[in-house]
C-alpha positions as CSV (number, residue, x, y, z in Angstrom):
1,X,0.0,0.0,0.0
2,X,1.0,3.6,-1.0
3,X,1.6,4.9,2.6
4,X,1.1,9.0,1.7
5,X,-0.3,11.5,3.7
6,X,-3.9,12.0,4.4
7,X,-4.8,14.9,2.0
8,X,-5.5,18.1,4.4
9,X,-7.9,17.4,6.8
10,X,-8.5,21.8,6.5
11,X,-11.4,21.8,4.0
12,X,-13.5,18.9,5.4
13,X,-16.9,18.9,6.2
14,X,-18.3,18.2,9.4
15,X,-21.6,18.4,8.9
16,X,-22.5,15.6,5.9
17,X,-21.4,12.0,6.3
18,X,-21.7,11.4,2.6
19,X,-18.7,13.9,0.8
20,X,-16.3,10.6,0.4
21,X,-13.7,11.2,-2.0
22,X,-14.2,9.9,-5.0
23,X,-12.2,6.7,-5.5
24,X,-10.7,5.2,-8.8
25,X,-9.7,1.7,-8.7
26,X,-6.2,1.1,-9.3
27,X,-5.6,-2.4,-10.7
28,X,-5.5,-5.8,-8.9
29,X,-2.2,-6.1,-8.2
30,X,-2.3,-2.1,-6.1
31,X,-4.4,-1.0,-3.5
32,X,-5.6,2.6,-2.7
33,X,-3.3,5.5,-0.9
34,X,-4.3,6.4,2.5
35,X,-5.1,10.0,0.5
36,X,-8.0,7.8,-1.3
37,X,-9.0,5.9,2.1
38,X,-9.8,8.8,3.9
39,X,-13.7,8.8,3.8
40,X,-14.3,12.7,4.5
41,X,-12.2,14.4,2.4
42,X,-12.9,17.0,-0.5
43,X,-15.5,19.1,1.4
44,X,-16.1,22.5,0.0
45,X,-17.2,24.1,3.5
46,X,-14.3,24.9,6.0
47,X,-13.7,23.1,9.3
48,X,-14.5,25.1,12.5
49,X,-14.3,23.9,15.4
50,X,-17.3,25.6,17.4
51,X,-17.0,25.1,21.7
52,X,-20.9,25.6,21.6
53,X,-21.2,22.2,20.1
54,X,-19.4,19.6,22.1
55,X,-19.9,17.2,19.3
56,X,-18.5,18.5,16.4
57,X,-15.8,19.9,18.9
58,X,-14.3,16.1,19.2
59,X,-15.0,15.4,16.5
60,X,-12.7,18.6,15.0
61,X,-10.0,17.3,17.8
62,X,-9.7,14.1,16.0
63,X,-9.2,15.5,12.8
64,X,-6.8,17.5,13.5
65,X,-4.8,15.0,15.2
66,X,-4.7,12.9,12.0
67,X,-3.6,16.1,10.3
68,X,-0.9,16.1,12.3
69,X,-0.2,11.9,12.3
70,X,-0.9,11.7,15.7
71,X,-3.1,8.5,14.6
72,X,-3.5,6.7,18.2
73,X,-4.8,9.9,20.3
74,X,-7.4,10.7,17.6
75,X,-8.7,7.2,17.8
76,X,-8.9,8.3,21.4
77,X,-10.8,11.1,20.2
78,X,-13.3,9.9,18.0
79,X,-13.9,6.8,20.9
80,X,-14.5,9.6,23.6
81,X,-16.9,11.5,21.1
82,X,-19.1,8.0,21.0
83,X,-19.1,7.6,24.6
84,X,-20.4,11.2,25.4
85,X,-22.6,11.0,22.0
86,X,-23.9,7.3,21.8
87,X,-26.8,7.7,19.7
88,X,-27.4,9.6,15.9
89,X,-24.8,11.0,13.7
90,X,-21.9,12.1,15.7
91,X,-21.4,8.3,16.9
92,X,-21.9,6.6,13.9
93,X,-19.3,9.2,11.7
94,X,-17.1,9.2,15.3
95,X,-16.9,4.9,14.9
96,X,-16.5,5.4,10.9
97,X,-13.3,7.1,11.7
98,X,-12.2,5.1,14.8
99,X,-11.7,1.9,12.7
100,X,-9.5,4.6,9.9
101,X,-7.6,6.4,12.6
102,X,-6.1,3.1,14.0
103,X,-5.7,1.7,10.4
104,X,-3.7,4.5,10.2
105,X,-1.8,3.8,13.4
106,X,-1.1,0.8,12.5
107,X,-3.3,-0.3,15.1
108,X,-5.2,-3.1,13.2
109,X,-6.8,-5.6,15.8
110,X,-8.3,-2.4,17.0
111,X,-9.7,-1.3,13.7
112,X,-11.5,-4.5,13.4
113,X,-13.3,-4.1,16.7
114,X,-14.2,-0.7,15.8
115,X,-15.6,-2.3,12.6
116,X,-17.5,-5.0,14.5
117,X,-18.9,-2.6,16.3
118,X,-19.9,-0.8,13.3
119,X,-21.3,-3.7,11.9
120,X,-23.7,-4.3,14.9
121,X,-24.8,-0.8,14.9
122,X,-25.1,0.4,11.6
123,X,-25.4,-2.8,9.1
124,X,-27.1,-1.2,6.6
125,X,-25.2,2.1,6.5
126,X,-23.9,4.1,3.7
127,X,-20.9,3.8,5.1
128,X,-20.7,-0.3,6.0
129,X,-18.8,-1.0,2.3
130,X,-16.4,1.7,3.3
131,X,-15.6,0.0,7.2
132,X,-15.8,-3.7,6.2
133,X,-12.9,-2.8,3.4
134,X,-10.8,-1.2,5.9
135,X,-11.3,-3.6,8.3
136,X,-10.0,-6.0,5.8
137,X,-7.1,-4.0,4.9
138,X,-6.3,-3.9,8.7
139,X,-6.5,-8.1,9.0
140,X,-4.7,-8.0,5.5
141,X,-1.5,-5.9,7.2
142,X,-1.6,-8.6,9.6
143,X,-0.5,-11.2,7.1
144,X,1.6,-13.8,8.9
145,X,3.9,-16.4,6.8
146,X,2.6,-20.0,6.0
147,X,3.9,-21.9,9.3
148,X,1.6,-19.7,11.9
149,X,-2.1,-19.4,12.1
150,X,-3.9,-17.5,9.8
151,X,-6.7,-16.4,11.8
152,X,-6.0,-12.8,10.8
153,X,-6.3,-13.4,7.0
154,X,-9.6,-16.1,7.7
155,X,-10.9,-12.4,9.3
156,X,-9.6,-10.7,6.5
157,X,-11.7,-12.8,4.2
158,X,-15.1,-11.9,5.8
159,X,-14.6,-8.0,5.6
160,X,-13.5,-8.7,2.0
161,X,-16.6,-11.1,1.5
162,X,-18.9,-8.8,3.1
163,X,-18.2,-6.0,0.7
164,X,-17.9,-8.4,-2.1
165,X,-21.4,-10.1,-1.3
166,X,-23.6,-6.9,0.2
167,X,-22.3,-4.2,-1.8
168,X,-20.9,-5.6,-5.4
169,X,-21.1,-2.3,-7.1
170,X,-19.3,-0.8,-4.8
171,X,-15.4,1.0,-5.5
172,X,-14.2,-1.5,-2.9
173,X,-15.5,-4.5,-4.6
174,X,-13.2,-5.1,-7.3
175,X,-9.9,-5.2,-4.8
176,X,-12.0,-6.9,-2.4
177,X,-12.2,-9.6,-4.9
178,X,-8.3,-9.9,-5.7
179,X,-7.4,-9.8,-1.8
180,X,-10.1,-12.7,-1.2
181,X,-7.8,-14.9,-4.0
182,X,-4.4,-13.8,-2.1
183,X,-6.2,-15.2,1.6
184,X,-7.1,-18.4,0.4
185,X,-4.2,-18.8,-0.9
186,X,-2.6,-17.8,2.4
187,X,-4.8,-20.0,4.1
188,X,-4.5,-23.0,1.5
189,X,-0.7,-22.4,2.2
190,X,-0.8,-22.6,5.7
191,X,-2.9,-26.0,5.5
192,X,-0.7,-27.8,3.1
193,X,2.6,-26.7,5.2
194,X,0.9,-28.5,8.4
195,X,0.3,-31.5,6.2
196,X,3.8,-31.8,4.6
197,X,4.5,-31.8,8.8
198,X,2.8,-34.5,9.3
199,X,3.8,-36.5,6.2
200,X,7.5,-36.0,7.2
201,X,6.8,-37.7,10.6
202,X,4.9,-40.3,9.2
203,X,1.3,-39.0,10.5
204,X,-0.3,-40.3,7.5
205,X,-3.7,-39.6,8.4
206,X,-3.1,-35.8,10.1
207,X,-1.7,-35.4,6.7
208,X,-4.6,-36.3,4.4
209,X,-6.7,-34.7,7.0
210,X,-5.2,-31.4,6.2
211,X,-4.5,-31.9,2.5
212,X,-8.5,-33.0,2.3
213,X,-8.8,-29.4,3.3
214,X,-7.2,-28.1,0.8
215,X,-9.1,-29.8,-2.1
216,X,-12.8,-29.1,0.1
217,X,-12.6,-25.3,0.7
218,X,-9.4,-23.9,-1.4
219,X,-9.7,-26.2,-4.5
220,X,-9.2,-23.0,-7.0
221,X,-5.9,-22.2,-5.3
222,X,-2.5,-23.0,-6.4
223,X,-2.0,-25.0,-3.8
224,X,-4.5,-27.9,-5.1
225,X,-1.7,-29.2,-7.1
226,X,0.6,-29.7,-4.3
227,X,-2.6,-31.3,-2.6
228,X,-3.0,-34.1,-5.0
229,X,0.5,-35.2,-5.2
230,X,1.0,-35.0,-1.3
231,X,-2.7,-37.4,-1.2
232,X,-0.6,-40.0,-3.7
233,X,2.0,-40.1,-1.4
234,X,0.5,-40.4,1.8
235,X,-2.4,-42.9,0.5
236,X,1.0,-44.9,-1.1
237,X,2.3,-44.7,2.2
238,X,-0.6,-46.3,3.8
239,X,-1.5,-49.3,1.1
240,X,-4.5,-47.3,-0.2
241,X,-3.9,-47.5,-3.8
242,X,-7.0,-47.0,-5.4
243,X,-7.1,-43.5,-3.8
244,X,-3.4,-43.0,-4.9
245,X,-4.2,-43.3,-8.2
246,X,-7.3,-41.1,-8.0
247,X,-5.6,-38.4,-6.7
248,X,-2.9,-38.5,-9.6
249,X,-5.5,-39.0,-12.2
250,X,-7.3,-36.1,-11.1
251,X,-4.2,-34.1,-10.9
252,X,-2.9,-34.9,-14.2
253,X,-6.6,-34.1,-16.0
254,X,-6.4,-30.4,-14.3
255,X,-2.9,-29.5,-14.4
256,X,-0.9,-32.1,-17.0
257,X,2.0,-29.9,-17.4
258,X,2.7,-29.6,-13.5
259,X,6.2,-31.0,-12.0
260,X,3.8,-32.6,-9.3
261,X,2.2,-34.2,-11.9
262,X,4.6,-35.9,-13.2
263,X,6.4,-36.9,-9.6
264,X,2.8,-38.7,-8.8
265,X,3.2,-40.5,-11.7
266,X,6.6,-42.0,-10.9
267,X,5.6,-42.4,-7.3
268,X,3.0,-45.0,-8.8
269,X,5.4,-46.4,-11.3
270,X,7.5,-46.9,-8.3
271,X,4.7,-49.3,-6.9
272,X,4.2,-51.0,-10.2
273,X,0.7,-48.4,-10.6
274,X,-0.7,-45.9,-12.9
275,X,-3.2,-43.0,-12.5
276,X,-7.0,-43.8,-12.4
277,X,-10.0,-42.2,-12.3
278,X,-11.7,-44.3,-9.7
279,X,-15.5,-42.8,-9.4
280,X,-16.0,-43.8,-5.4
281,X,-13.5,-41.9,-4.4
282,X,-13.8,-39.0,-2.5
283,X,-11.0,-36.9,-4.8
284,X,-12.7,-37.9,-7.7
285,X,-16.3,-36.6,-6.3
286,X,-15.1,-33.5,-5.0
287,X,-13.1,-32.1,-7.6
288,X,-16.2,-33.1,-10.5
289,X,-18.2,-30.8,-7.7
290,X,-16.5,-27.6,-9.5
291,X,-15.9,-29.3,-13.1
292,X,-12.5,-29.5,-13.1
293,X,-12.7,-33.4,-13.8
């Protein structure tokens, strides 16, 4: 992400909820600047901060605190502004910029609760495409490597789904759509790294336990291919041959020209076996589920 400065915070109005910036989606592979994620910018009408109204005065505080990148005390500010304001506007715009304040702060498992919170409160607000996507982005900075749990990206996921699913036409659908590919195959990464664990220390059926996974909930990943191969080695492992041999059959009809391909098919030469399609198997029924057999 294009870390830039929040555009100035000078011109935005404090009155109207709905003068979000207008936001061009970049390409798949790039996400927005922070300049594009900030939901209240390019107001014609001057901010003023006005004592008389203890709302709008918080509100300002915060503001200007991001202006100045002191993210974590106007989190502060817009949570204060909820507390002594809990119902109408105020709170609803004060949680809107909770959760983007501590994105900003890098403060990203507190973003999400802001936009849980959100999402119990206001579900159907104009604003709930713009939360759920930050929200994501927060779980998405979170991104741990394969070998640890991926709880953050499976929470990532759901923002991302939520936008994708509630508000398709949305300018947060599109990249939505991309991140949701890069967490399952985070996810898919993390289950096939477990496996090869288990396979390693001869936990056959931990292995196909987690390699099942793989094939049932991230079958359009690029991990599948690994899958298959790893299920012909641990079902060779174990004597069942018949599932061997399904699981290289089925890899070789979706990905011929992959390296794990071809080492299936020597692991069953090896054994005096070649690949087949064998209907009653589980590998066989799930992947024809899709239409990839």
């Amino acid at each position: 992400m294009n870390h830039t400065n929040p555009k100035s915070l000078k011109t935005l109005r404090v009155a109207v909820l709905a003068g979000a910036a207008t936001m061009a989606f970049v390409s798949s592979a790039q996400c927005f600047s922070l300049e594009d994620l900030n939901p209240f910018g390019g107001s014609k009408y001057e901010m003023k901060v006005d004592p008389n109204v203890p709302a709008e005065r918080y509100y300002n505080e915060g503001l200007i605190k991001i202006e100045k990148h002191d993210y974590e005390t106007a989190a502060k500010d817009f949570a204060t502004l909820q507390k002594q304001y809990p119902f109408g506007e105020w709170a609803r715009k004060g949680l809107v910029m909770e959760v983007y304040a501590n994105y900003l702060a890098g403060s990203y498992v507190e973003a999400s609760t802001a936009a849980d919170r959100f999402n119990t409160l206001y579900p159907n607000a104009s604003d709930a495409p713009y939360v759920n996507y930050m929200a994501g982005q927060a779980m998405y900075g979170e991104m741990p490597d394969v070998q640890r749990d991926q709880d953050r990206m499976v929470k990532a996921m759901k923002y991302y789904q939520t936008v994708v699913d509630k508000y398709p036409k949305s300018q947060y659908a599109e990249d939505s759509r991309y991140k949701i590919q890069i967490c399952r195959d985070q996810i898919a990464g993390h289950e096939l790294e477990v496996g090869r664990y288990y396979l390693k220390r001869k936990n056959y059926t931990a292995a196909i336990n987690r390699f099942r996974e793989v094939l049932f909930k991230y079958q359009t990943t690029r991990e599948a291919e690994e899958a298959l191969e790893r299920l012909t080695e641990a079902y060779l492992a174990i004597g069942i041959t018949n599932e061997a041999e399904t699981a290289a059959a089925v890899l070789g009809a979706n990905f011929p020209n992959s390296v794990w391909y071809k080492e299936a098919v020597e692991r069953l030469r090896a054994d005096g076996l070649t690949p087949q399609d064998h209907q009653e198997s589980w590998i066989s029924k799930s992947f024809k589920k899709v239409g990839l057999s």
